[in-house]
C-alpha positions as CSV (number, residue, x, y, z in Angstrom):
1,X,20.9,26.5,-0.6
2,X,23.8,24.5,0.0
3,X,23.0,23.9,3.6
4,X,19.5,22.4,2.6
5,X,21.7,20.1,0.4
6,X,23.9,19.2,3.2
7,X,21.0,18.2,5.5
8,X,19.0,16.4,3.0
9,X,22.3,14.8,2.1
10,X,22.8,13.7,5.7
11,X,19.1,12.3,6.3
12,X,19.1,10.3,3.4
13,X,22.6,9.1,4.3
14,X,21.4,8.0,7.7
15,X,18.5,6.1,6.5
16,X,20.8,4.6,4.3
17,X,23.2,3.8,7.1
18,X,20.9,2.4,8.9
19,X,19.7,-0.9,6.8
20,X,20.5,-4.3,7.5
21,X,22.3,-5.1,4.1
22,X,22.0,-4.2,0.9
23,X,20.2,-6.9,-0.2
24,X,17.3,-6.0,-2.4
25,X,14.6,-8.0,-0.5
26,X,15.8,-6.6,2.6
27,X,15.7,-2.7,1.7
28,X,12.2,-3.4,0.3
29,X,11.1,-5.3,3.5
30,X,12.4,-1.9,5.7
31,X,10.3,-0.1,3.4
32,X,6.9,-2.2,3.3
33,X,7.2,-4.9,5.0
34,X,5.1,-5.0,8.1
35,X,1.7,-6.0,8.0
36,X,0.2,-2.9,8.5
37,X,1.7,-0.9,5.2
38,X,1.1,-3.8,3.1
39,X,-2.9,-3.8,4.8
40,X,-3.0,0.2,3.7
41,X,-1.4,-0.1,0.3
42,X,-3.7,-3.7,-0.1
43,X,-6.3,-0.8,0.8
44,X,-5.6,1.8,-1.1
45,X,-5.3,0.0,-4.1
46,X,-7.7,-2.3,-4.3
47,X,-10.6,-1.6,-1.5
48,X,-10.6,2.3,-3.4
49,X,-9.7,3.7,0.1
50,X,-8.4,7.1,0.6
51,X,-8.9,8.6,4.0
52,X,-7.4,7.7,7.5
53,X,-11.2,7.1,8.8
54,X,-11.3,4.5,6.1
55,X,-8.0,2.9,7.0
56,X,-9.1,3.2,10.8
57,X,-12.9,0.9,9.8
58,X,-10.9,-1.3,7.6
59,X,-12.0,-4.0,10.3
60,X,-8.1,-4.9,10.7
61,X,-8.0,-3.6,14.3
62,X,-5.1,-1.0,13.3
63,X,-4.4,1.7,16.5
64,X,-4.6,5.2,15.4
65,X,-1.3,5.7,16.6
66,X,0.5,2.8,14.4
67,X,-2.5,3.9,11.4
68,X,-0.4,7.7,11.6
69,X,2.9,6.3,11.8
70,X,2.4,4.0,9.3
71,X,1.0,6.3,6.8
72,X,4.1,8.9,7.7
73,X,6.8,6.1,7.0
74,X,4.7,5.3,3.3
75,X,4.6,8.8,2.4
76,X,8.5,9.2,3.4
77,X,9.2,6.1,1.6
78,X,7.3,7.8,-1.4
79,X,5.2,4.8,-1.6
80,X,2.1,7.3,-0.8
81,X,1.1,10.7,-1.3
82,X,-1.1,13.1,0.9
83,X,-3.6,15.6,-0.4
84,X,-6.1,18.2,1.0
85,X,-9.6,17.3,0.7
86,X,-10.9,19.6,-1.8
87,X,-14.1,19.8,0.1
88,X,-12.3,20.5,3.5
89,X,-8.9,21.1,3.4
90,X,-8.1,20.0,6.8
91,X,-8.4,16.2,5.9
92,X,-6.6,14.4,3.5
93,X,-6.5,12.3,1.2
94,X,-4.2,9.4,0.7
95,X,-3.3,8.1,-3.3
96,X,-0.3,5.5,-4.1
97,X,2.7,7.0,-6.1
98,X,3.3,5.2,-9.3
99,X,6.1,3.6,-6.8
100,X,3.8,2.5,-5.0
101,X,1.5,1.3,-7.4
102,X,4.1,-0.9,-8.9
103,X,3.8,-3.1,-6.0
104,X,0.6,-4.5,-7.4
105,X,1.7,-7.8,-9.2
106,X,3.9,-8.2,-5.4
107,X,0.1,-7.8,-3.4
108,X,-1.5,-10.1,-6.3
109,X,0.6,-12.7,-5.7
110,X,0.1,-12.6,-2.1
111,X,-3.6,-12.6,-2.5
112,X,-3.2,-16.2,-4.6
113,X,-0.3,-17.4,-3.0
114,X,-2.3,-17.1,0.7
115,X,-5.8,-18.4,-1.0
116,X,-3.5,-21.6,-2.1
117,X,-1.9,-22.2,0.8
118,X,-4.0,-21.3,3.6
119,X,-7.7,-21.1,4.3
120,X,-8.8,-17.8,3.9
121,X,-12.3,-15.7,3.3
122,X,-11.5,-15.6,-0.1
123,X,-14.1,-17.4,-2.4
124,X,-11.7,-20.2,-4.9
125,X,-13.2,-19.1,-7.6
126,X,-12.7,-15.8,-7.6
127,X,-8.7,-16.4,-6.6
128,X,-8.6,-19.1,-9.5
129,X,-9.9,-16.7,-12.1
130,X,-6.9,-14.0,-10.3
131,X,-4.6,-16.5,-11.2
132,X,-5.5,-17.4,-14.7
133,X,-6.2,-14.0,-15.6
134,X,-3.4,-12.4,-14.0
135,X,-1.9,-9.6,-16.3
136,X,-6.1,-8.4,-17.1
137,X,-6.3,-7.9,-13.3
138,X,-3.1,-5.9,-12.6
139,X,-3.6,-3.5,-15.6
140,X,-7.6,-3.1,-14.4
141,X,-5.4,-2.1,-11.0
142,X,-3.2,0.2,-12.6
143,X,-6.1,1.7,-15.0
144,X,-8.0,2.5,-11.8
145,X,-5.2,4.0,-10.2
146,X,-4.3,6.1,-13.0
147,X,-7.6,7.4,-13.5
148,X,-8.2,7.7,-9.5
149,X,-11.4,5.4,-9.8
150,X,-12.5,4.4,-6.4
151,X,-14.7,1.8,-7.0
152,X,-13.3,-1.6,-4.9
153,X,-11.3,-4.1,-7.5
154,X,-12.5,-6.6,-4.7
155,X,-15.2,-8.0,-2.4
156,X,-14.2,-7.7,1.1
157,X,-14.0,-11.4,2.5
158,X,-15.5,-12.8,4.7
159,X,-13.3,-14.4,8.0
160,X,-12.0,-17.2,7.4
């Protein structure tokens, strides 16, 4: 036992080691911060995504390769979780942790901060009504999530 304390001690030391500062925004950017984990979370929570085929057809362009490592570094960050299929236990399903979950007012306010500032496939409208009806749409996301409801919060826009 106390050698599986020592080594667990001494990874998460390392990783610890290893970061630029200790500034908050910093750790959280080693954890998430690259395009493609925000892209999978962004799917996960709200496209209703689940598998690595999914992730793969996004329409992103994401390499299989980065897709795995990606998913690996989310799950070891314990932003994500992977399950069997109950159907076929050799694929798996992928479900944010409630860590990951709680990144959902940071993803919202990328969603309307990009529709105002940059032209996007996002219909104004729809971003306008995300705005005014901010805390309604993040506890819709976290009502899905909690209940494991699939069903897309959003449309899938268009290019822009």
């Amino acid at each position: 036992m106390q050698v599986i304390w020592v080594t667990f001690f001494s990874v998460a030391r390392k990783s610890r080691d290893k970061r630029r500062s200790g500034c908050p925004v910093s750790i959280s950017l080693e954890m998430f911060g690259d395009r493609w984990s925000l892209l999978i979370i962004r799917d996960l929570m709200v496209r209703g995504f689940r598998t690595f085929r999914e992730f793969q057809q996004s329409g992103e362009g994401i390499a299989s390769n980065i897709l795995a490592h990606r998913l690996r570094k989310l799950q070891d960050a314990r932003i994500i979780t992977a399950e069997p299929e109950k159907s076929d236990r050799r694929k798996l399903n992928y479900r944010l942790t409630e860590k990951g979950i709680d990144l959902a007012p940071v993803l919202l306010d990328l969603l309307i901060w990009g529709a105002t500032h940059e032209q996007t496939g996002a219909p104004c409208a729809l971003m306008a009504e995300m705005a005014d009806n901010r805390e309604q749409i993040l506890a819709e996301t976290r009502r899905r999530w909690r209940e494991c409801d699939p069903t897309p919060l959003l449309p899938r826009f268009g290019d822009g």
